[in-house]
C-alpha positions in Angstrom: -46.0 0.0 28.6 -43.2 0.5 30.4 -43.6 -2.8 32.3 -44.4 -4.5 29.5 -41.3 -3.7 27.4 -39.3 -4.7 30.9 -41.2 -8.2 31.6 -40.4 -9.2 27.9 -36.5 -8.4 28.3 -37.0 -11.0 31.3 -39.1 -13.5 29.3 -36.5 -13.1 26.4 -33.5 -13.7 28.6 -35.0 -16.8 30.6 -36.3 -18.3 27.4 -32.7 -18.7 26.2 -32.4 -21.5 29.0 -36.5 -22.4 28.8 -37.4 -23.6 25.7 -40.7 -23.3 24.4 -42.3 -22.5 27.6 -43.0 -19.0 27.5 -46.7 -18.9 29.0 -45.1 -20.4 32.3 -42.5 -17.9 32.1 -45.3 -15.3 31.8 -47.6 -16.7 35.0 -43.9 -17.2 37.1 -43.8 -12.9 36.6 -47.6 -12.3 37.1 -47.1 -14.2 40.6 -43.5 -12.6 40.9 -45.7 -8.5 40.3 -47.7 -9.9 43.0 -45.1 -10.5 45.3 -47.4 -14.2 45.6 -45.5 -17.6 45.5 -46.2 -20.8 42.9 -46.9 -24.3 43.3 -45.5 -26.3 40.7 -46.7 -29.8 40.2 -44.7 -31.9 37.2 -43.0 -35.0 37.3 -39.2 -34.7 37.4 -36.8 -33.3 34.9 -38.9 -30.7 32.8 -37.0 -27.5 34.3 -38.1 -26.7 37.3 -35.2 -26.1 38.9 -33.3 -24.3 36.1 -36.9 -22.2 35.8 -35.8 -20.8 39.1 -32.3 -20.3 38.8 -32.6 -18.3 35.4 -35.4 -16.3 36.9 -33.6 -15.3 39.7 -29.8 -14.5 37.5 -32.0 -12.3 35.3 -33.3 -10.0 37.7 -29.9 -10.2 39.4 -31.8 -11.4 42.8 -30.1 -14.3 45.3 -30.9 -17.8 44.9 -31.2 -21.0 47.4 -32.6 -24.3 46.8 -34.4 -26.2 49.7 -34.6 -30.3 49.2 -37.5 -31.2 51.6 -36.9 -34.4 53.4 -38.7 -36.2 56.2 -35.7 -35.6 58.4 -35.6 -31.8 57.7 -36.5 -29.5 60.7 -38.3 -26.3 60.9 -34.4 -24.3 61.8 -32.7 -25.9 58.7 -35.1 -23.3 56.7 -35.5 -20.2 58.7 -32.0 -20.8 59.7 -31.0 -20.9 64.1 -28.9 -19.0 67.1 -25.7 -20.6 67.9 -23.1 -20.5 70.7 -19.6 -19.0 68.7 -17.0 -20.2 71.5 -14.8 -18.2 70.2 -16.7 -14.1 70.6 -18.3 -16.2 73.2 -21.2 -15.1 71.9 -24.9 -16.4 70.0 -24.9 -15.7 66.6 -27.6 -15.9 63.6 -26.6 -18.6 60.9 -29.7 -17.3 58.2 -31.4 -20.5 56.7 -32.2 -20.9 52.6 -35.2 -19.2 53.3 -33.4 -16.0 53.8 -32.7 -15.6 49.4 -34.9 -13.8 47.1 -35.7 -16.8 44.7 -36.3 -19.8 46.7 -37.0 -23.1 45.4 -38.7 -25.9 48.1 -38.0 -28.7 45.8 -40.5 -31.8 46.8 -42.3 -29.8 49.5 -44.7 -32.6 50.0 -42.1 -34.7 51.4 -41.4 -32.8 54.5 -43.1 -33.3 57.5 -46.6 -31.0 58.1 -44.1 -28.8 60.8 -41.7 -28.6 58.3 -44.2 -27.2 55.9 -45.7 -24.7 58.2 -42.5 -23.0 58.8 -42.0 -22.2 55.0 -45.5 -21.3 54.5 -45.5 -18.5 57.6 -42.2 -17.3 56.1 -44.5 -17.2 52.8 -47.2 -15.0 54.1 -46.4 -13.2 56.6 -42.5 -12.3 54.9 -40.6 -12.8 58.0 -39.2 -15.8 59.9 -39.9 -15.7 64.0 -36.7 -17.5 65.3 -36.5 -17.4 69.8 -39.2 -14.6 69.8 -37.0 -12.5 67.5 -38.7 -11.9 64.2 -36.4 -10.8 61.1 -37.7 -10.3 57.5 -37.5 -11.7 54.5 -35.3 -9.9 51.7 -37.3 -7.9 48.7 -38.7 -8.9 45.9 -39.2 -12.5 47.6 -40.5 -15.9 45.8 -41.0 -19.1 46.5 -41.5 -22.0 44.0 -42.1 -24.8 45.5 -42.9 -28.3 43.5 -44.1 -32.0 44.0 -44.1 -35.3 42.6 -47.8 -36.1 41.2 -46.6 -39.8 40.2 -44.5 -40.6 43.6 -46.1 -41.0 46.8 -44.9 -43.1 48.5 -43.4 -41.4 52.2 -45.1 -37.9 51.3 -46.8 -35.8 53.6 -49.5 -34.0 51.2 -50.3 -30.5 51.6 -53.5 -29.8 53.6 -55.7 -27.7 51.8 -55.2 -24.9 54.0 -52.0 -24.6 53.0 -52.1 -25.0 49.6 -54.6 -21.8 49.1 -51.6 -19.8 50.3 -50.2 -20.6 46.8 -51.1 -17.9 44.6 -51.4 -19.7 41.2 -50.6 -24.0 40.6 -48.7 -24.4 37.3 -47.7 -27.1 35.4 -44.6 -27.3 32.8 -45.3 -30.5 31.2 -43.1 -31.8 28.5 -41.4 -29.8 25.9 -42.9 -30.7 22.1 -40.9 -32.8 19.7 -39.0 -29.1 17.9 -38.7 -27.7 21.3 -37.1 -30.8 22.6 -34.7 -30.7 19.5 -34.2 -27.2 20.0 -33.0 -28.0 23.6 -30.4 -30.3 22.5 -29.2 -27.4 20.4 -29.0 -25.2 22.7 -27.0 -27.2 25.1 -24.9 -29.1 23.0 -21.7 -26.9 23.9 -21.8 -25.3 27.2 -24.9 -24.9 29.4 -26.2 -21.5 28.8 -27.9 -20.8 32.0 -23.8 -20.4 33.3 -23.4 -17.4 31.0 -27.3 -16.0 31.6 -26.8 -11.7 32.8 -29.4 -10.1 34.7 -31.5 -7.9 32.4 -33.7 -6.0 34.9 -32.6 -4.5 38.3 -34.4 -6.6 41.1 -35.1 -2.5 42.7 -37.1 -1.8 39.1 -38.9 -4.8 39.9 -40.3 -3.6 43.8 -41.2 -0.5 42.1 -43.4 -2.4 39.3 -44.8 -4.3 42.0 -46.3 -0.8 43.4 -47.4 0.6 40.1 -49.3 -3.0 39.3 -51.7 -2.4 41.9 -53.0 1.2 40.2 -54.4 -1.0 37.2 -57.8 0.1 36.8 -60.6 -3.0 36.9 -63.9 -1.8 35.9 -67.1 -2.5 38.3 -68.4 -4.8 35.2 -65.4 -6.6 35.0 -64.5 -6.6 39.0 -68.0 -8.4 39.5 -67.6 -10.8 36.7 -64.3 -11.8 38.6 -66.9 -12.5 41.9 -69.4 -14.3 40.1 -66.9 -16.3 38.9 -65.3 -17.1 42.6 -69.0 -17.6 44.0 -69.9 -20.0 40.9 -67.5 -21.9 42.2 -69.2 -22.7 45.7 -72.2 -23.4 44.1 -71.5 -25.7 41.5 -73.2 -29.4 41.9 -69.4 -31.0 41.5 -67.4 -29.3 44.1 -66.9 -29.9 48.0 -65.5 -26.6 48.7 -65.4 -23.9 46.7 -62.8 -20.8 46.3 -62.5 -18.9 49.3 -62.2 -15.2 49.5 -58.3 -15.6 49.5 -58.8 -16.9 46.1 -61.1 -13.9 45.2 -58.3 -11.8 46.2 -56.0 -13.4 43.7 -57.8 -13.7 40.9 -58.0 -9.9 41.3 -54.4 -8.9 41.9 -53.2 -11.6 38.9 -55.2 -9.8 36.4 -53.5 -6.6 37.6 -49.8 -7.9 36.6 -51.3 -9.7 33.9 -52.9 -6.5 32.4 -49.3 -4.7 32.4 -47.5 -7.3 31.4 -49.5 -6.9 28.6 -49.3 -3.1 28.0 -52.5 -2.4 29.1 -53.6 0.1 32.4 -56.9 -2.0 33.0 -58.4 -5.4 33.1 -60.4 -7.0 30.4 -62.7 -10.4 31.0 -60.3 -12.1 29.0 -57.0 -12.3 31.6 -59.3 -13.5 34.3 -60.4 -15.9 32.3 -57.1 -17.2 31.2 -55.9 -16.9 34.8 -58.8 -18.8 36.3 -57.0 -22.4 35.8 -53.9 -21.3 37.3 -55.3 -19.4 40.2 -58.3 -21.3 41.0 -57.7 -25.2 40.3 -56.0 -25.8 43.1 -58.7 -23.7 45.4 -61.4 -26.2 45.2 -61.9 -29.5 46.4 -64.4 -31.7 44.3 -66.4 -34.5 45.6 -65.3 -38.0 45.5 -68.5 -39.0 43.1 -67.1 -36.5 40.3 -63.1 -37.4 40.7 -64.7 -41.1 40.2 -66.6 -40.4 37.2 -63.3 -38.7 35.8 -63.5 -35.6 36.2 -60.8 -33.0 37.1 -60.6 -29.9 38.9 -59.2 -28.6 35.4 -62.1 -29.5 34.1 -64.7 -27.9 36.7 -63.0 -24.3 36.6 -63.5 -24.9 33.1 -67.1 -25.7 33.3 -67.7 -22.9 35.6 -65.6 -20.2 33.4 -67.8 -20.7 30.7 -71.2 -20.9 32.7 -70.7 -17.0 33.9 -71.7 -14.6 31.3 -68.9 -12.4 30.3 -69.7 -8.5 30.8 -69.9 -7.0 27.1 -69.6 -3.2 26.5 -73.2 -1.4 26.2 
């Protein structure tokens, strides 16, 4: 309950800068309890940037925006040694990786070295700079975006890499009211300048600890596999969820069961988590994206194939 009544303060807060997308809100702080990072794949100019910054003023955490370019090198994230002529001395410049919020705006259009020096900061929480290693600061989030619509000079993300995402989201655009209710909002003054943190980013590590005691029942923990193992098996797909994905599915409907006041899991969060954590797990086969169909649309198919566990 406790987190609960603390997540909705945040939600509350950011939605006075987001409007009318409080279920992205929601998934951002599910993937924030798991200290996991998000993909987010919209065209430009629905919020993802001022997602981020609102996110990080209201837990009062430190904030750096990365614009991947093909011309950006590995050191301009996880920051370099330099000569100081004047201690006489090297010295450690930290890179935008080294904040608590990070946004890698258009990560697709860095090159695949570039990538793979944000994504070993993702998962393994520390940067390796001339065989010194120094972590990452606590709580610690990346978003990272791309373009869907531009592709020209972009380097896409191998698959590999993209299953280090904990969960793919997608903002889309605001509906007609909300869109009026934007223009409201910032017809004065912008009110992300004047947004105050509401939740100590310190509460927030120790949330992150009590997530993980959410009880999952053995009904419910091998509906969650059946689920996962549907996937690999399903006539439509390439290649299927990997354990990784297993993993997250689990730990999402953790936070996602005490975000909403609960101390276990029901079938019902994984279920509503499945297209955010597993869409972007699976690879279908040529012959079904040709026919139309989406990965969207096979997590779908495969949610509601696996019989949901009902109480005896």
């Amino acid at each position: 309950m406790r987190i609960k009544t603390a997540m909705e303060q945040v939600v509350s807060n950011v939605e006075k800068v987001i409007v009318g997308k409080r279920e992205v809100i929601e998934l951002t702080l599910v993937a924030l309890l798991c200290e996991g990072h998000v993909l987010i794949e919209d065209v430009p100019g629905t919020g993802k940037t001022t997602l981020a910054k609102a996110l990080a003023r209201s837990l009062g955490c430190s904030f750096q925006r990365i614009q991947f370019t093909p011309d950006l090198l590995p050191s301009d994230v996880t920051g370099l040694y330099f000569f100081n002529q004047k201690t006489q001395e090297f010295e450690f410049r930290p890179g935008p990786i080294m904040a608590q919020i990070v946004l890698a705006d258009e990560i697709n259009r860095a090159t695949p070295r570039t990538q793979a020096a944000l994504l070993e900061a993702m998962q393994e929480r520390q940067v390796s700079i001339d065989l010194e290693t120094k972590p990452l600061p606590r709580p610690f989030l990346v978003l990272a975006t791309q373009n869907p619509i531009e592709l020209e000079g972009t380097f896409p993300l191998p698959e590999a890499q993209v299953d280090r995402f904990l969960m793919k989201i997608k903002l889309g655009y605001p509906s007609e009211q909300d869109e009026n209710e934007m223009l409201l909002r910032y017809e004065h003054e912008d009110p992300l300048e004047t947004l105050q943190p509401v939740l100590p980013s310190e509460t927030l590590l120790k949330f992150q600890s009590e997530v993980r005691s959410i009880r999952v029942e053995e009904s419910v923990r091998q509906y969650l596999v059946r689920m996962t193992r549907a996937s690999r098996e399903h006539p439509a797909v390439e290649l299927g969820v990997s354990p990784r994905g297993t993993l997250a599915l689990y730990k999402t409907a953790q936070a996602l069961a005490a975000l909403r006041g609960r101390d276990y899991v029901i079938p019902d969060d994984i279920k509503y988590l499945a297209p955010s954590v597993l869409t972007h797990r699976i690879m279908i086969h040529p012959q079904t994206r040709l026919r139309g169909r989406t990965p969207e649309q096979v997590i779908a198919e495969i949610a509601d194939s696996v019989p949901v566990p009902v109480e005896r």
